[in-house]
C-alpha positions in Angstrom: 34.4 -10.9 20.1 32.7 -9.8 23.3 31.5 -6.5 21.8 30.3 -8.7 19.0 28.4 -10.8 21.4 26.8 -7.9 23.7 25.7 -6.0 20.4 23.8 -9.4 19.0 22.3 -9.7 22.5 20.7 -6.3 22.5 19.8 -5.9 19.0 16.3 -4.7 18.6 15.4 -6.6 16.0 16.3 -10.1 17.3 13.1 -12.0 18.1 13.3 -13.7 21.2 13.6 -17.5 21.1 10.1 -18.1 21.1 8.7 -16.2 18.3 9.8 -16.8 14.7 13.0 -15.3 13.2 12.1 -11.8 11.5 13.7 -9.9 9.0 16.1 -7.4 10.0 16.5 -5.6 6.8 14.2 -3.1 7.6 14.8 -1.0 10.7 13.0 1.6 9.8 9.6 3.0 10.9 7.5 2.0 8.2 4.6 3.8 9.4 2.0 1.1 10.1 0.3 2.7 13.2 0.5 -0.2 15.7 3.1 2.0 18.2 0.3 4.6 18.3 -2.6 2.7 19.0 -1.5 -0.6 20.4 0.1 0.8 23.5 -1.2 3.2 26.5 0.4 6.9 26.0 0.1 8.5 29.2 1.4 11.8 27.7 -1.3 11.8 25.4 -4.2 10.4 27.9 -4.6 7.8 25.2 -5.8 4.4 26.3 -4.1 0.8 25.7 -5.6 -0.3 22.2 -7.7 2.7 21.0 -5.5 4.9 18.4 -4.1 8.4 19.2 -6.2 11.3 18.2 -3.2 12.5 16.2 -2.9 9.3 13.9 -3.8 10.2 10.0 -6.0 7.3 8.5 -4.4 4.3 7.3 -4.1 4.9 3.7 -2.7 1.6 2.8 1.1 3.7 2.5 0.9 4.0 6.1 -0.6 6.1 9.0 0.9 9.5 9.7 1.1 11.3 12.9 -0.3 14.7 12.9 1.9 16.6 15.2 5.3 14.1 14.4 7.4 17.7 14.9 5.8 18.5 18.0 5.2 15.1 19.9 5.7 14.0 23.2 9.3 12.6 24.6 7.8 9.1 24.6 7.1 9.0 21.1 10.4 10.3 20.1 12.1 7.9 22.0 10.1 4.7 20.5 12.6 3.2 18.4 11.5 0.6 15.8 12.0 -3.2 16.7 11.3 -6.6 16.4 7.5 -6.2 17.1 7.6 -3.9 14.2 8.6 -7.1 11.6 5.6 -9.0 12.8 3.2 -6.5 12.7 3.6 -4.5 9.9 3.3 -6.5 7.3 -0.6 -7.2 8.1 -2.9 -5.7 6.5 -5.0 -3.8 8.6 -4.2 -1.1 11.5 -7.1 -3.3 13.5 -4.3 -6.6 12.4 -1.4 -5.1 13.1 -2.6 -3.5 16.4 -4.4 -6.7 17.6 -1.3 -8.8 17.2 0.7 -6.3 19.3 -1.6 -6.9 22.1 -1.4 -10.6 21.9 2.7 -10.9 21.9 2.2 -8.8 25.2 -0.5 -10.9 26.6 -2.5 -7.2 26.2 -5.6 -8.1 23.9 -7.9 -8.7 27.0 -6.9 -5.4 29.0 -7.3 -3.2 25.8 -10.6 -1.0 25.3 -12.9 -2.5 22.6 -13.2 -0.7 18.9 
């Protein structure tokens, strides 16, 4: 019962209290982009909000990274969560990415365009 407890507590997928409940039958990456634009990569010298060099265009099926074999630590590590239910499903890369800097309190701080 514990074990049952501490998993449910650190599932990545569980919203936190104040958002909406998401779906949690997708936990995989589902290529939308947002992970390599939204945030600052210091590996990469890429800037909060403006999208990695190495991003393919957002071809409506999803943007691809470039060098995905050869990528830095931090973006193997990134692990798909619940951010990735409410940002994926928008339309846009400019959407999805903009609504990751607002849960985070980011939009202000990132670089324009």
């Amino acid at each position: 019962m514990a074990a049952e407890l501490l998993a449910a507590s650190l599932d990545l997928f569980t919203a936190p209290d104040d958002f909406a409940p998401r779906s949690t039958w997708r936990r995989d990456c589902t290529a939308c982009g947002a992970c390599c634009t939204a945030p600052d990569i210091s590996a990469l010298g890429k800037p909060l909000g403006v999208k990695c060099v190495n991003l393919g265009a957002d071809t409506g099926a999803g943007c691809l990274c470039r060098i995905y074999e050869g990528r830095p630590v931090v973006c193997r590590n990134y692990q798909p969560d619940w951010i990735c239910g409410e940002v994926a499903p928008l339309p846009t890369l400019e959407a999805r990415v903009g609504r990751f800097l607002d849960i985070y309190g980011l939009h202000d701080e990132a670089l324009p365009g």
